[in-house]
N, C-alpha and C positions, 0 to 999 in steps of 0.2 A: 419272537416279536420285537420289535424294535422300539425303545426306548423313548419315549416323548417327554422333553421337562420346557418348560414354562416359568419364567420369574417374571414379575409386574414390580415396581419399587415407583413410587412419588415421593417426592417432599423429600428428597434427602435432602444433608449440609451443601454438597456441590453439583448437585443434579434435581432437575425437575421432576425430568420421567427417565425409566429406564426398564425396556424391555427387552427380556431373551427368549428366543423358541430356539429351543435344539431338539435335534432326532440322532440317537447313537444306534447305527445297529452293525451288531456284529454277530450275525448270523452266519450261519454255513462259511465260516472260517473267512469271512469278510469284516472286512472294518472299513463302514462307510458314513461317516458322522458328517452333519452339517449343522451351522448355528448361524442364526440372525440376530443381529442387535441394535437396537433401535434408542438414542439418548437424544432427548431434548435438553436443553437449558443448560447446557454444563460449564458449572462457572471453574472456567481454565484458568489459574494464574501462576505469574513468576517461570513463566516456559524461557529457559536459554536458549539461544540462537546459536551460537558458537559464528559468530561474524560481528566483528565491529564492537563486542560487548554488546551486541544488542540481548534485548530482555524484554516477552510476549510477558505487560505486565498483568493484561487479563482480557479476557476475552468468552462471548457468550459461544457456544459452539455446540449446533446439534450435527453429528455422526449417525451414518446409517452403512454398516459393516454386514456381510457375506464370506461363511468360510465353510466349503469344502472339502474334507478327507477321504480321501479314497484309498483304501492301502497306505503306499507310502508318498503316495502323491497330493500335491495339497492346491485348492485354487480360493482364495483370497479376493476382497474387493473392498473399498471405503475410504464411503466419501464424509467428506467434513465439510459447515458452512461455520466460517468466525464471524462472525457480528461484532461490532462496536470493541474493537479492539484499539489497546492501547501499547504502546511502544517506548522501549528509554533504551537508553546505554549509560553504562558505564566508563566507555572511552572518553577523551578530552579531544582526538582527533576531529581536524575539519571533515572528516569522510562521515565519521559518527554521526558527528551530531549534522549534517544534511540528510544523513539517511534518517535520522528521529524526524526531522522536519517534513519531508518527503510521505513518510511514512504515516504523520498527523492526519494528512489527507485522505488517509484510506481509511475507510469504515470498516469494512469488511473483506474477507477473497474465501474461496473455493481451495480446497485440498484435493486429491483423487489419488489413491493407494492400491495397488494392484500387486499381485504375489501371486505365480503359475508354475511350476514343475516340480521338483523332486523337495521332498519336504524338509531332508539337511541342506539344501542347497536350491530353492528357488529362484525363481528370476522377479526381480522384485523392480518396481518402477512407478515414480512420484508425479505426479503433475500438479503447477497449481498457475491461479490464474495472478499470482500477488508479484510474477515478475513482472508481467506486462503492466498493472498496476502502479505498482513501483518507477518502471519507464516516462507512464504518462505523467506520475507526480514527480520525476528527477527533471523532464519537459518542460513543467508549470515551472519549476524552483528557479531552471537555468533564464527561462523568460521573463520572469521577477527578478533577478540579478541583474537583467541585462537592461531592461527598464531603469532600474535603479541606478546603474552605471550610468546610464543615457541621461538622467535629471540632473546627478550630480555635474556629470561634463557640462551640462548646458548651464548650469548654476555659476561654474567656476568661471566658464567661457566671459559669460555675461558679466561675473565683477572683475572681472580683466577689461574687457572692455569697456567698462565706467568706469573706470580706474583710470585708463586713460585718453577718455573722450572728452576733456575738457569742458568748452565750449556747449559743444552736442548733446551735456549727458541725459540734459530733458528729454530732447528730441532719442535719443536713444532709450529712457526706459518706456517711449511711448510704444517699441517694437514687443517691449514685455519677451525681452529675449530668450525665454526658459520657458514659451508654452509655444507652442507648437513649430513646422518649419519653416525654412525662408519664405518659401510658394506663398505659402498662409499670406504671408505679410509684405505682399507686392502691392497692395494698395496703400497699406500703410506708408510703404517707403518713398512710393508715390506724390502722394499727399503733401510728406515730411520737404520731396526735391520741387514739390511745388511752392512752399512758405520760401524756401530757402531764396530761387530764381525771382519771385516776387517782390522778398526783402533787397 
């Protein structure tokens, strides 16, 4: 008869819930065990990355894991969801600290763990969704850079040119030359070459 064990655990220190069902049977010279495990609420912290110095400083994370034994053969499966995860590095590098910033952005991602053949030597393979994540918030980061680049020129452009507009320089901050493009301010200029002609 085959083997049935059962643990139930709430309210630990780092975990909510935590449950196992396993079945071991090794009957008629077979060994064919399997175990389920099922964890809410698991307060993850201080996970090293090995990239960047980065450091998974905590994170809420429920896991639900499948593991198969068959002889010598082993089939694996688990998934993890992080929640409210937080991020640091330890480096001083410009790379670092964009990927912390980048990474601020991200609430949460997906893990998915997979392990199928010979149980010294399986074929094991990672997926998660935290590089595509990652992409869209390195996208936001480089588009707020580039904005930012863009106000600054307009800023510098602008007191260069009242700097030395003389004469004009009213008539020039009436273009308000740091908020939007030329097109915008075709009437304005308009306007401005109509005072001019009349005067």
């Amino acid at each position: 008869k085959a083997t049935h064990v059962s643990v139930l655990g709430r309210d630990m220190p780092a975990i909510k819930q935590l449950k196992i069902n396993a079945v071991l049977d090794h009957r008629n010279n077979t060994n064919k065990d399997s175990v389920d495990m099922d964890i809410k609420q698991w307060q993850l912290k201080g996970l090293e990355l090995g990239l960047a110095g980065l450091k998974l400083n905590k994170s809420d994370v429920n896991v639900q894991a499948n593991v198969e034994l068959n002889n010598n053969q082993i089939a694996a499966t688990g998934y993890s969801q992080f929640h409210q995860a937080k991020f640091s590095s330890k480096d001083k590098t410009v790379l670092a600290k964009e990927m912390v910033l980048a990474l601020a952005k991200i609430d949460g991602f997906t893990l998915d763990a997979r392990a199928n053949g010979e149980l010294t030597d399986p074929t094991v393979s990672i997926k998660s969704d935290l590089d595509n994540k990652l992409k869209s918030a390195f996208n936001d980061r480089l588009n707020q850079k580039q904005k930012e680049l863009e106000r600054k020129l307009k800023d510098k452009l602008a007191d260069k040119l009242l700097a030395y507009s003389g004469d004009y320089k009213d008539q020039l901050k009436q273009l308000n030359l740091t908020q939007g493009s030329l097109g915008d301010k075709s009437d304005t200029v308009k306007d401005l070459l109509g005072t001019k002609m009349s005067d």
